[in-house]
C-alpha positions, 0 to 999 in steps of 0.5 A, spaced: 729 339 671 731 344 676 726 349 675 720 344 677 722 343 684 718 343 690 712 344 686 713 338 682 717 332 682 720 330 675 724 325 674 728 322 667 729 315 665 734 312 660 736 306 657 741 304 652 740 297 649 743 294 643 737 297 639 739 305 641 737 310 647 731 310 649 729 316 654 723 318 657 721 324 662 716 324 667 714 330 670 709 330 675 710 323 679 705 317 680 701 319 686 702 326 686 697 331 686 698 334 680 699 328 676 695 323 673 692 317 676 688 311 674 682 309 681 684 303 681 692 304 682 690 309 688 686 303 691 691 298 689 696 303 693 691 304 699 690 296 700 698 295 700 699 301 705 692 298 709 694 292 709 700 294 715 694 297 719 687 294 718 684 288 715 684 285 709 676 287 709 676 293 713 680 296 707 675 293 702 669 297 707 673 303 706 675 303 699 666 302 699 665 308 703 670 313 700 667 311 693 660 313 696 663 319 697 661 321 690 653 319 690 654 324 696 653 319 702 659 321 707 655 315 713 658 309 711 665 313 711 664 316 718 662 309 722 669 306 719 672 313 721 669 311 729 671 303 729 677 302 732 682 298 727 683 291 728 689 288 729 693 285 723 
């Protein structure tokens, strides 16, 4: 695994149960750019990370906003961007 380092982060997992050994190797870590993630675990992931910072509805606009970066509309992420965050 060494071979994948810095560019990735690999990792491999076994588990020894009554039934046998099980093993799984991940190469590319959750999250991380190269790897795949599900939007809704990245929001998921936002809210969690968000919700030491901003409001639970602060974090629910911003999700919106950068949602609506897909249709083009870059407004609604700018006038978040220029809000001051309100205490939690």
């Amino acid at each position: 695994m060494d071979g994948y380092l810095p560019l990735r982060t690999p990792s491999r997992v076994s588990v020894i149960t009554p039934r046998g050994k099980f093993e799984a190797m991940v190469i590319e870590a959750w999250g991380n750019a190269g790897g795949y993630t599900e939007r809704r675990h990245l929001r998921d992931k936002f809210r969690t990370i968000a919700q030491r910072q901003m409001t639970e509805d602060q974090a629910e606009r911003m999700i919106t906003a950068v949602d609506n970066l897909r249709t083009g509309r870059v407004d609604t992420l700018l006038d978040l961007l220029a809000q001051p965050l309100l205490p939690v």
